[in-house]
TORVEX-131960 format. One record per atom (N, C-alpha, C, CB): residue in three letters; x, y, z. Coordinates in nm, 2 decimals. Glycine has a CB too. Layout:
N
+-----+--------+--------+--------+
!  aa !      x !      y !      z !
+-----+--------+--------+--------+
! ALA !      X !      Y !      Z !
...
+-----+--------+--------+--------+
END
This chain:
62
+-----+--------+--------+--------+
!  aa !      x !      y !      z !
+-----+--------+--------+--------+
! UNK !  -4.56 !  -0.85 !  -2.44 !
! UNK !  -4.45 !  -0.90 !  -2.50 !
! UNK !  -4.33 !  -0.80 !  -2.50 !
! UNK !  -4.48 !  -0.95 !  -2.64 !
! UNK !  -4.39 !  -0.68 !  -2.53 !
! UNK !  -4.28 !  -0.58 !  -2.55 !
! UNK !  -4.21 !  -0.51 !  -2.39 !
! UNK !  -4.35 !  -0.46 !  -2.64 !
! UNK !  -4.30 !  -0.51 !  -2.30 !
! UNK !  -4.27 !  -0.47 !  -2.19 !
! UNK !  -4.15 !  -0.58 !  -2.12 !
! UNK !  -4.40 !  -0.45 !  -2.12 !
! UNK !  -4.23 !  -0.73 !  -2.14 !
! UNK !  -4.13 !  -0.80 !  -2.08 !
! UNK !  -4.00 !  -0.81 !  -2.14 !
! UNK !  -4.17 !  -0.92 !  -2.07 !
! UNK !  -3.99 !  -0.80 !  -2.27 !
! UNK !  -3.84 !  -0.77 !  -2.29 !
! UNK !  -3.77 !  -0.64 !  -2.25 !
! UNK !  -3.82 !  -0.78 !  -2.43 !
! UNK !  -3.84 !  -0.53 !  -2.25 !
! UNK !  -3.79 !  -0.38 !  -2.19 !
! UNK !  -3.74 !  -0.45 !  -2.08 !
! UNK !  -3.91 !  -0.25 !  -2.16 !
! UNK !  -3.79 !  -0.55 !  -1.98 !
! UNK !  -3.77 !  -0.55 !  -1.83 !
! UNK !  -3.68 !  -0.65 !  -1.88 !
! UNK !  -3.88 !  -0.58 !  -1.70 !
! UNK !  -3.60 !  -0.70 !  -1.92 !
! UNK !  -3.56 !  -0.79 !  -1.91 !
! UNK !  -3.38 !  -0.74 !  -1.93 !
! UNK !  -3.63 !  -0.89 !  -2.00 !
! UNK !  -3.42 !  -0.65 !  -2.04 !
! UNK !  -3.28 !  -0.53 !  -2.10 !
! UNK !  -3.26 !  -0.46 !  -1.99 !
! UNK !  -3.32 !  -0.39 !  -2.23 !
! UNK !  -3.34 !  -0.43 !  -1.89 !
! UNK !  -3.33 !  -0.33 !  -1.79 !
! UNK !  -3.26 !  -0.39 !  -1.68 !
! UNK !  -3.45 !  -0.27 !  -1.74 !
! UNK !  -3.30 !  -0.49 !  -1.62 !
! UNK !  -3.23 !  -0.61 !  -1.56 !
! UNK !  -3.09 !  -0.63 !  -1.56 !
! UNK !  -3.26 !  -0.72 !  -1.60 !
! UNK !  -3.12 !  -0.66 !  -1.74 !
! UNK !  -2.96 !  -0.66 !  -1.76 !
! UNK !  -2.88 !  -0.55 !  -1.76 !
! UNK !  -2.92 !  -0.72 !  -1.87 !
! UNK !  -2.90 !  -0.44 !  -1.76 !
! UNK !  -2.84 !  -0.33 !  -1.79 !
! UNK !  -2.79 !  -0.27 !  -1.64 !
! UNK !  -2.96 !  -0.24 !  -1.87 !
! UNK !  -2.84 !  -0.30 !  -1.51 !
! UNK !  -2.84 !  -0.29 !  -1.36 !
! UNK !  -2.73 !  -0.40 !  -1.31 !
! UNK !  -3.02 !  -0.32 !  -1.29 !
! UNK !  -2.74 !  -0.54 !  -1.42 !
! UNK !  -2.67 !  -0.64 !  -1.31 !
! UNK !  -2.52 !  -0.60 !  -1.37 !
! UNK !  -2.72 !  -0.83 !  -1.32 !
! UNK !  -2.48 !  -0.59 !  -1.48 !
! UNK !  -2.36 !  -0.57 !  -1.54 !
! UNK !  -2.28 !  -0.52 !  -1.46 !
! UNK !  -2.36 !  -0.51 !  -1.64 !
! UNK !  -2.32 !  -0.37 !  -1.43 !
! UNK !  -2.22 !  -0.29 !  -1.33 !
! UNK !  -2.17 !  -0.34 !  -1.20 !
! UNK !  -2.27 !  -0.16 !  -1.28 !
! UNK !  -2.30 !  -0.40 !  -1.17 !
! UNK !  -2.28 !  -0.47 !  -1.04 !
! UNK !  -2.14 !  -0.55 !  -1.04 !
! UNK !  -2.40 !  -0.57 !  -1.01 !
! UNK !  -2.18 !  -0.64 !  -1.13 !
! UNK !  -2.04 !  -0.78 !  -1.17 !
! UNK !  -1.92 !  -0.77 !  -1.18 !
! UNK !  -2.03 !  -0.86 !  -1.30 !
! UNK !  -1.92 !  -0.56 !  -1.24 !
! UNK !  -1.74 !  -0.57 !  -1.29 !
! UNK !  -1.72 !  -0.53 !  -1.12 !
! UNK !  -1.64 !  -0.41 !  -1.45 !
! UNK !  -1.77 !  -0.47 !  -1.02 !
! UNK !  -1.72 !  -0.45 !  -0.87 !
! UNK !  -1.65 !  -0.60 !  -0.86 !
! UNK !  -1.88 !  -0.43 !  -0.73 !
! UNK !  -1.68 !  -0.67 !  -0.86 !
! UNK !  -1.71 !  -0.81 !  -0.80 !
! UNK !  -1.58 !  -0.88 !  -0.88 !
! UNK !  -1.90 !  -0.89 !  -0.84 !
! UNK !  -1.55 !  -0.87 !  -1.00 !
! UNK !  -1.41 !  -0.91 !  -1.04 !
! UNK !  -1.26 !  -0.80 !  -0.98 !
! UNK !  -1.41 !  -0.91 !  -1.21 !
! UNK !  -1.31 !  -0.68 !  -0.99 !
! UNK !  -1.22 !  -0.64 !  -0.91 !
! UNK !  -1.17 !  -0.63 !  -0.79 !
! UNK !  -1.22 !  -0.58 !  -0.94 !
! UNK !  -1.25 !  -0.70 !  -0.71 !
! UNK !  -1.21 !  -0.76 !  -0.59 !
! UNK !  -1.16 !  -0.88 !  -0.61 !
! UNK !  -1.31 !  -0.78 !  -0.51 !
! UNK !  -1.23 !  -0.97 !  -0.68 !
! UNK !  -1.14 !  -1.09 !  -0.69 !
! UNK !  -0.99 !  -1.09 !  -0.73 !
! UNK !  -1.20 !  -1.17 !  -0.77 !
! UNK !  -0.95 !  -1.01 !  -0.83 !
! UNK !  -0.83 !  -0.95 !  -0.89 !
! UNK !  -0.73 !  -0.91 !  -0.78 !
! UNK !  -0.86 !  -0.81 !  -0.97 !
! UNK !  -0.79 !  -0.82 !  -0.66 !
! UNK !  -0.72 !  -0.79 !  -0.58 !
! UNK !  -0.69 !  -0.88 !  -0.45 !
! UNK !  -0.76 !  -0.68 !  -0.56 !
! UNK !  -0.84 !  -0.99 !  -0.44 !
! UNK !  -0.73 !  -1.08 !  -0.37 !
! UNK !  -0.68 !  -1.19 !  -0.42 !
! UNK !  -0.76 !  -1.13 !  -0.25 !
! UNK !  -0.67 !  -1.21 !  -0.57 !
! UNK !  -0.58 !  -1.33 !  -0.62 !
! UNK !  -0.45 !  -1.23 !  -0.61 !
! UNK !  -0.61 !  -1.43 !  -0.79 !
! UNK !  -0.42 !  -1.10 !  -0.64 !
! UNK !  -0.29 !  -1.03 !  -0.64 !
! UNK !  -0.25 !  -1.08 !  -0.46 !
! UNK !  -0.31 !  -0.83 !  -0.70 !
! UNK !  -0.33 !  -1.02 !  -0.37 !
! UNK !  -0.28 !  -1.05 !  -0.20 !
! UNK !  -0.23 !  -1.17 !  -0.24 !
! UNK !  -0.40 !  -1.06 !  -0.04 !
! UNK !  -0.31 !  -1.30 !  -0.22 !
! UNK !  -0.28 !  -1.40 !  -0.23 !
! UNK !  -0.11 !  -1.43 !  -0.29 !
! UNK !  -0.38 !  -1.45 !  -0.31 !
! UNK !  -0.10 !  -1.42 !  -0.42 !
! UNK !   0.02 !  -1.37 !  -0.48 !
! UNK !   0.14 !  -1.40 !  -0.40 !
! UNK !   0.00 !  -1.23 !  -0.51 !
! UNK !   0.09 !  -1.22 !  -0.36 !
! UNK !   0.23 !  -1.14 !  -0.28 !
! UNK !   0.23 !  -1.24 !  -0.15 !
! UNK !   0.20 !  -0.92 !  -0.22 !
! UNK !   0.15 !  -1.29 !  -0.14 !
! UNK !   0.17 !  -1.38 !   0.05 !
! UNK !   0.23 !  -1.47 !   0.05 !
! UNK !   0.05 !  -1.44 !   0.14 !
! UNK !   0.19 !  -1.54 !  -0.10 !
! UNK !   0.26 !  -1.70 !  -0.07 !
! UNK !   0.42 !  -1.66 !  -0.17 !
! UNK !   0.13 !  -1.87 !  -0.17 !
! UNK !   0.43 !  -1.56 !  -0.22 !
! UNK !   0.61 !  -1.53 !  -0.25 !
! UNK !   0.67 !  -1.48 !  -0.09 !
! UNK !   0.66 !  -1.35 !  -0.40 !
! UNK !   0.61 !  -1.42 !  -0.02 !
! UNK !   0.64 !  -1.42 !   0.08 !
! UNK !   0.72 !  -1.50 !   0.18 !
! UNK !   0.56 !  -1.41 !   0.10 !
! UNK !   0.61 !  -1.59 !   0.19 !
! UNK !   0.66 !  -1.76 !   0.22 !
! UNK !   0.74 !  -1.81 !   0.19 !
! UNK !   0.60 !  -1.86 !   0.18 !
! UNK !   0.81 !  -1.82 !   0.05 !
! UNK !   0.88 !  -1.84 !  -0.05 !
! UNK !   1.03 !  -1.77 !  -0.01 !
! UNK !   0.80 !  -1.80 !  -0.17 !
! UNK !   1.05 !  -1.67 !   0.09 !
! UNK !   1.13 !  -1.57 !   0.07 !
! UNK !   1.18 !  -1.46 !  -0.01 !
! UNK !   1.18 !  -1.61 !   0.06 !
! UNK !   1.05 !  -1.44 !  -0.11 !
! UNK !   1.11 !  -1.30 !  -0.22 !
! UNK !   1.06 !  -1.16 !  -0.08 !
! UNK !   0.97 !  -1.27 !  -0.44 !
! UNK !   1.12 !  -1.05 !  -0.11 !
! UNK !   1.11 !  -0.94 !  -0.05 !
! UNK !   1.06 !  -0.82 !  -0.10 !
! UNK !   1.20 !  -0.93 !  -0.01 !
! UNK !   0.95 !  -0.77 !  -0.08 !
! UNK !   0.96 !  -0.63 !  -0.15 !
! UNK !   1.05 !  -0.55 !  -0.16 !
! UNK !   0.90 !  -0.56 !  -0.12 !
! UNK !   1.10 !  -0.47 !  -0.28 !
! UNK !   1.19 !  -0.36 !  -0.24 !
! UNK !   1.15 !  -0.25 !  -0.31 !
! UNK !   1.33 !  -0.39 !  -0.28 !
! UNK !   1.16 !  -0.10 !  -0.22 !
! UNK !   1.09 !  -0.03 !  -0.27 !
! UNK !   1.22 !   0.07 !  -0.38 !
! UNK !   1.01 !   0.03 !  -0.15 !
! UNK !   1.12 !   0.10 !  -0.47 !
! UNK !   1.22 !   0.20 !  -0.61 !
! UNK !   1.26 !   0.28 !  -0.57 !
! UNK !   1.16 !   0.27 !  -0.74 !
! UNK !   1.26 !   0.38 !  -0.47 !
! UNK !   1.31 !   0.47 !  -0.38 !
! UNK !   1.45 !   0.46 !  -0.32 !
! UNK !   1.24 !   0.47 !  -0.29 !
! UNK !   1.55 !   0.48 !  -0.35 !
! UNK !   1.68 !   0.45 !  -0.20 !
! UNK !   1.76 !   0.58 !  -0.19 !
! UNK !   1.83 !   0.29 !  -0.23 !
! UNK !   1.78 !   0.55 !  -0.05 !
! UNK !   1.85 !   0.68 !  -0.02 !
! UNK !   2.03 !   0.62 !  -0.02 !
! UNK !   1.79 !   0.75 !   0.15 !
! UNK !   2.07 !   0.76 !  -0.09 !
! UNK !   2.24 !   0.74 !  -0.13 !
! UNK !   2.26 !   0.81 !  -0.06 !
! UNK !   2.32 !   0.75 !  -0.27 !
! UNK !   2.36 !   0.77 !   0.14 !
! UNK !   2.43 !   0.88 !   0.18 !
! UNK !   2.31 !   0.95 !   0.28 !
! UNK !   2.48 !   0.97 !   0.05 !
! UNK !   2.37 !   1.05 !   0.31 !
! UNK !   2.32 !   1.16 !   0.39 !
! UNK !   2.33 !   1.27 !   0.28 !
! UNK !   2.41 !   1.20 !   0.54 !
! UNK !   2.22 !   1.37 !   0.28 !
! UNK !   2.18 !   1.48 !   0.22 !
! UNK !   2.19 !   1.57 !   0.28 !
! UNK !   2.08 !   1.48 !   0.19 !
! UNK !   2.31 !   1.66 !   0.29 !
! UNK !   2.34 !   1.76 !   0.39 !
! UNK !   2.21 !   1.86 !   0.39 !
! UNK !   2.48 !   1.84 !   0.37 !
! UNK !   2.16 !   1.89 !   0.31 !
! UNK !   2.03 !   2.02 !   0.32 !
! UNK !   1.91 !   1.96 !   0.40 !
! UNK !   1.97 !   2.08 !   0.16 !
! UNK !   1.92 !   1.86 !   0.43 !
! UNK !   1.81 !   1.81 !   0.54 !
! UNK !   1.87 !   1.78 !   0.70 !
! UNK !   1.75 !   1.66 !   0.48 !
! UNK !   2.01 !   1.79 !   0.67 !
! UNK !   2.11 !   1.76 !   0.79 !
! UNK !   2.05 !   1.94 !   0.91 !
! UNK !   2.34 !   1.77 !   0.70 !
! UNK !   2.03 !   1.88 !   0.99 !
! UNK !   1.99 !   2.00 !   1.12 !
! UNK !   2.12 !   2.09 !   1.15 !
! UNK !   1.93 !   1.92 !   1.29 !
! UNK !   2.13 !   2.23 !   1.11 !
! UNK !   2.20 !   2.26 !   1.16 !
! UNK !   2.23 !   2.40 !   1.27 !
! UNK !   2.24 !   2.24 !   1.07 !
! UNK !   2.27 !   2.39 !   1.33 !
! UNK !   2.32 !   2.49 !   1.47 !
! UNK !   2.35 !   2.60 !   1.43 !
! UNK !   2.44 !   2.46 !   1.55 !
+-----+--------+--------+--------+
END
């Protein structure tokens, strides 16, 4: 009696970790999914980064 419940805690204790893998995949392709069909839709990524101008200290100079 006592063993079978030990194996049973243990079981469970092995499958858990397994399951959170397995939503965070799913997470990441309902997010793809997401981004593909705004895609479709016309939205655009834009990245937070922009360049203002030319930066003379990266400008090559002679």
């Amino acid at each position: 009696m006592k063993t079978g419940k030990l194996i049973r805690m243990g079981m469970l204790l092995l499958v858990i970790p397994m399951l959170s893998g397995c939503w965070l995949l799913a997470a990441g392709g309902a997010g793809a999914y997401g981004g593909y069909k705004m895609k479709e839709k016309g939205y655009e990524v834009q990245s937070p980064v922009k360049k203002e101008g030319t930066d003379s200290s990266t400008e090559k100079k002679d």
